[in-house]
Structures are given as C-alpha cells and as structure tokens.
N, C-alpha and C positions, 0 to 999 in steps of 0.2 A: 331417453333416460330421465325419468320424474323425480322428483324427488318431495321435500319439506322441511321445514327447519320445526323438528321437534324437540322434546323436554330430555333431561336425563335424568331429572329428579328420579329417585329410587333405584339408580344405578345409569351406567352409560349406555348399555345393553339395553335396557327400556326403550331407548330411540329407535334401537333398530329395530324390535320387536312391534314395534305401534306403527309403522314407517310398513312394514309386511305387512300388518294387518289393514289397511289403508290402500294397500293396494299399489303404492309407490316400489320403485325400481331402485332408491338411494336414499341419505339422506344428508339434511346439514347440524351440525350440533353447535351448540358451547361446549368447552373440554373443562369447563369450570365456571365457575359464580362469575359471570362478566361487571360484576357491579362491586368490583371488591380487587384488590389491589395483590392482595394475599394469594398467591398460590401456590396447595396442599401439591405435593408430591401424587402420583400417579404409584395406586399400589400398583405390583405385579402382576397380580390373582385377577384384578380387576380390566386390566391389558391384558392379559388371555382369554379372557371372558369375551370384551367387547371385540378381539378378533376373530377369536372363533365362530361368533355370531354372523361377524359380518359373512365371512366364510362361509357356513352354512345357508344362511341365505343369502350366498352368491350377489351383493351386494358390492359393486366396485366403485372406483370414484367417489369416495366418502370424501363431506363436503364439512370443514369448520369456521366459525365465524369466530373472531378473537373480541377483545373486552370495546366497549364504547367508550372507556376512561383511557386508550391510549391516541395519543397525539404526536405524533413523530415529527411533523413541522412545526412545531410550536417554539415560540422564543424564547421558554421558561425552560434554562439548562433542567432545573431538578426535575422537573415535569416527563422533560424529552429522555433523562437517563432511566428512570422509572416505565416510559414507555419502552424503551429500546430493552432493556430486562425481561418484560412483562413478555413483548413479542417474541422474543427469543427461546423465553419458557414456552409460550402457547407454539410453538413450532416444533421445539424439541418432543413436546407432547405428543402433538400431532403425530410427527416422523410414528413415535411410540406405538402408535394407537392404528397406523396402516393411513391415517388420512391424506387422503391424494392432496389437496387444497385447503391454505385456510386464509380468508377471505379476509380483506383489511380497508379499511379507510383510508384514506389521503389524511386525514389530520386538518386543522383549522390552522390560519396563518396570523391568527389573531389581530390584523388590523394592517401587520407590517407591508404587506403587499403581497403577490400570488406570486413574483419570481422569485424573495426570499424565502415564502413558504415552502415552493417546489424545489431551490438548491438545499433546504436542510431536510427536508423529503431524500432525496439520491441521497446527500449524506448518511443521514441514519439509516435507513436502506443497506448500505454499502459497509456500514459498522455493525449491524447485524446479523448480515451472510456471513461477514468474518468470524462471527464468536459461534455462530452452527454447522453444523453438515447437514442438518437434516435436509430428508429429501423432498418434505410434505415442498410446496410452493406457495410462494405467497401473493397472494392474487389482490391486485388492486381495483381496489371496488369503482366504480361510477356511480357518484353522486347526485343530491338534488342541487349543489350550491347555495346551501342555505348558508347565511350569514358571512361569515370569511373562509370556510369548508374551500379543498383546493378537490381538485377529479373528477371537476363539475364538465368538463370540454374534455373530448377525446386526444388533443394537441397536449393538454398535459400530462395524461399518459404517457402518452409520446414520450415526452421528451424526458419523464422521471424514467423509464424504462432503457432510451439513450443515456443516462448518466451512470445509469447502476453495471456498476466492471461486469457482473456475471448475471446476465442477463435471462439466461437461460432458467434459473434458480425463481424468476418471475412471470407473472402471467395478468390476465383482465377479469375480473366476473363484469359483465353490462347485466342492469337491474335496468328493467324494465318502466318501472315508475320512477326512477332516479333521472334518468338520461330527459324522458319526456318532461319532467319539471325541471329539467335544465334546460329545454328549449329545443329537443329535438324530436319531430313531428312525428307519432306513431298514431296516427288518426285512420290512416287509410294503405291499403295493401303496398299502392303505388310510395305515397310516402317515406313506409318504413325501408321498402326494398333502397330507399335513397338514401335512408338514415344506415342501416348496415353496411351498403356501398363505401360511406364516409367513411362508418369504421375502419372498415377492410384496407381503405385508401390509406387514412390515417394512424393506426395501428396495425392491421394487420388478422385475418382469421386465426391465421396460427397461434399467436399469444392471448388466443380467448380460451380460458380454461374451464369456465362456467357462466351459468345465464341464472340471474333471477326472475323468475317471471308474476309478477305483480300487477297489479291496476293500478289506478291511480284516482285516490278521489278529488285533488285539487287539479286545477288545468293547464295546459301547454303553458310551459314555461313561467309556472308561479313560484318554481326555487323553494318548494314547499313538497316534502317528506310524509305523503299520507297515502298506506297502502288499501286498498280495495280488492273485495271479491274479481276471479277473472269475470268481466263480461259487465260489470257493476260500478262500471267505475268511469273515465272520459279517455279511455284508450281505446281504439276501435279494435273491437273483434279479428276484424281482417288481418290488426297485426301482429294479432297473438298466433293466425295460420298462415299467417306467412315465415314467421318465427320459427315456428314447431316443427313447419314445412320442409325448411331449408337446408339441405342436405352436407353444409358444414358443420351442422348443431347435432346430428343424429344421435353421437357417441357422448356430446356435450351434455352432465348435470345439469337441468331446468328446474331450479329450486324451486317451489313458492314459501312466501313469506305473506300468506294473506291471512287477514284474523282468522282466530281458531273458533272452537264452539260448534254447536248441532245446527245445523239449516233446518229450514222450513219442512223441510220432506222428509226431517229425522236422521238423516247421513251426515256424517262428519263432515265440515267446509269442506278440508282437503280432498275428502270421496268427491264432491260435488264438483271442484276446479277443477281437478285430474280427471276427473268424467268430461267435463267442458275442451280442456287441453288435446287429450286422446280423440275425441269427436275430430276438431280441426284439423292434427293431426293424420286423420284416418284417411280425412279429403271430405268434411262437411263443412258444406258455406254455414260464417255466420248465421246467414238469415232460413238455414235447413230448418225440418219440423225438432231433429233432435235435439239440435244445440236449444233451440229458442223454448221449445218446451222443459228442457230444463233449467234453463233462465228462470222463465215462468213460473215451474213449480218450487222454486226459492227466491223469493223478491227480498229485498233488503231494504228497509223502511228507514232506519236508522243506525246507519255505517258507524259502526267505532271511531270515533276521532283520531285514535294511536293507532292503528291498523295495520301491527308489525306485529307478526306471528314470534317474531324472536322477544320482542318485550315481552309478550305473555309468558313465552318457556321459560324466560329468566326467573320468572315470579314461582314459578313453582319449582325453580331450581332449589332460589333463595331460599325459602318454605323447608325443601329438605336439608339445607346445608344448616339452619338456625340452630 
C-alpha cells in the first residue's frame, strides 16, 4: 500500500483524486493550513465529499500529518495548552474525515533534558485521549534528532508509549530518512534487516501503523532532516527492498515525502519513486536493468535543500486558504 503526502489546496478531495491519478493506493494530507494556529471548522458537505471519494476509490488507511507549530513536550505551559488544543482538533477532524492515522512529532524539550521532555510527552498525551474519543490514532513519528527534538531512539517510543493509560489509542510511523540521520544503519540489506530487528525488539511490529519512505540526502547519523528522491539519496537501495519486501509491512501505508515536481523523463517524482518502490517490491535487485535504468533516465543534479514533499503541499495549501 503506496501512498504520498499531497496538497489539498482546492478542496480535500483533490488529494485523493491526484493520489489516483499517480497511480498510488492511499494517501497522507494536512486537514488544514499546518502553519497557522487557527482552526476553520470542517464543513459537512465537504466530509462527505472527501468520504465518499475516498470510498469510491477504494482508498483505505488514509494517512494525516498534524501542524509543525505543535510541541507537546515543551516547558512553555501557553505553548503546550495551544498544542494539546490544536491536536485534539486535528484528531477529532481526523476521526471526521474516515482518517485511519494522523502522524505527530515528539516535540522539542527545549534544552531541559530528554527525560523531562518525554514525562511531559506521556503527559500531554494522556490529557488529550481524555478530551477525545476519536478513533483516527495517533502515531508517533521517528525523528532526525535535530537540536533538542525527543523520538530520535526507538527506547523513547518505548517508553512514551509505556506511560500513555490507553495505549491502544497509539501507534509508530518509522520515516525512513529520520531513523538513518539518527544513526540507524539502512546502507545495506543485511543492516537494515538489523535496524527493523531493533525495532521489532524495542517497540514492537504491532504498534507500527505506518512507514515513510524517504532518502536521505545528508548521511548516517548527521541528525539532519533532508529528504531525497528514492535511489538519490545515501540510503542503500537494498533497504528500501528489504523494506517493501517485508511481509509485516504488506497492509502497512508507505508514504513518500520526496520533493515534488516533473522528472527528467516528464513523469511526476511520485510516478518515478513508486515505479522505483513497486520494482523492488516485485523482487528486482537494486542493481536490475529496470530499477537502474530508471535511476538513469532521471538523474538529479541538484537536490532541493528542504526536500519535504509536505513543505511544498503546505505552500499551496497556504496559497488557497489567503
């Protein structure tokens, strides 16, 4: 199950209709302006609309990502009440909208240290199921551990996941480019199958509710947030088919979040990596004639620096919301 994280600009249904025509099996959204603190009521018309879409195109496991403005471990009460609101909304939305998962950050701990970061993490956590029923889940993302950033190590999953009463109500997205610029090895087949092992050891397959699958243009363990084309990037091929391969993942969302834009050979990125993905997938070595020929006929000279497919959507979120 393929996915991408596309726009909704021009309605929320537009995701899903570009997301079909691409060729993808699901997809991830924003349910609103992520860069804005404000959030518009969900018409009715327009919850019908984006269900019945989904429905029609037989679309399950709709994937959403909540605002980058909230912080749930932070030491700034006003901050933390503003986020615990904010998620609360993006959930009940969620529930609204049919979305199986919507995808959250750890939060920064601002300096104070990563065990007070993670006990006000399970807290607000734990204050937030209270104030919802919804059933959307909310899935703790794995990060790059940039700066003070906590859900950078699988053990703090863990152990935010052991604190939260209703556990059940929680789950993991592992991004792909996160985990490896936190220091865990996806270079080679053998590697990864070691790096999933941990997981599996350390959290658990069960509570993994989705995957993003990313490059990565900065290198093993640079704690550095820079997404790349699949195949384009210093993540080995191998570990994106071992990944795909894996028969815990079959049912599992594999979002990409790789820059957007036309490739070289005129196909939209997303055509191009989900051609790459499915190849793998199908049982072709990296170094087959198909995969590398299509490497080949899209070379990338000069990678996007921000290289977050969800920055760009946002931009023409914003655009329509002005």
């Amino acid at each position: 199950m393929f996915g991408s994280h596309l726009s909704i600009a021009g309605g929320m249904e537009r995701a899903l209709l570009e997301a079909k025509s691409l060729g993808l099996d699901t997809v991830q959204v924003f349910t609103r302006n992520q860069q804005q603190w404000r959030i518009p009521p969900l018409e009715p018309t327009n919850v019908q609309l984006f269900r019945h879409h989904a429905a029609q195109l037989h679309f399950e496991k709709l994937v959403a990502h909540d605002s980058y403005l909230i912080n749930m471990a932070t030491g700034d009460r006003a901050l933390r009440q503003k986020s615990l609101d904010a998620i609360t909304s993006e959930l009940d939305r969620c529930d609204a909208l049919g979305i199986f998962a919507l995808v959250t950050h750890g939060g920064s701990h601002g300096g104070d240290g990563e065990s007070v970061g993670l006990a006000r993490l399970i807290k607000s956590i734990n204050a937030v199921l209270d104030r919802t029923s919804a059933r959307t889940l909310m899935c703790l993302e794995t990060t790059a551990g940039q700066g003070a950033s906590l859900n950078y190590r699988f053990e703090h999953i863990r152990d935010v996941m052991a604190g939260v009463r209703n556990a059940s109500r929680v789950a993991v997205c592992l991004d792909t480019a996160h985990v490896f610029a936190a220091g865990y090895d996806l270079r080679t087949a053998e590697s990864t199958a070691a790096v999933l092992e941990e997981f599996n050891r350390v959290i658990g397959f069960d509570h993994l509710a989705t995957l993003h699958l990313n490059d990565s243009l900065k290198p093993l363990g640079s704690r550095v947030d820079r997404h790349a084309h699949i195949g384009h990037g210093t993540i080995g091929l191998e570990a994106f088919a071992t990944i795909v391969q894996h028969s815990q993942f079959l049912s599992i969302p594999k979002i990409l979040e790789t820059p957007k834009g036309e490739a070289p050979d005129g196909r939209p990125w997303d055509t191009v990596n989900l051609q790459i993905l499915r190849l793998l997938m199908a049982g072709h070595k990296p170094t087959s004639r198909s995969v590398q020929k299509a490497l080949a006929d899209n070379p990338v000279d000069k990678p996007r620096s921000a290289g977050d497919s969800k920055r760009a959507a946002a931009k023409g979120e914003i655009a329509a919301e002005a």
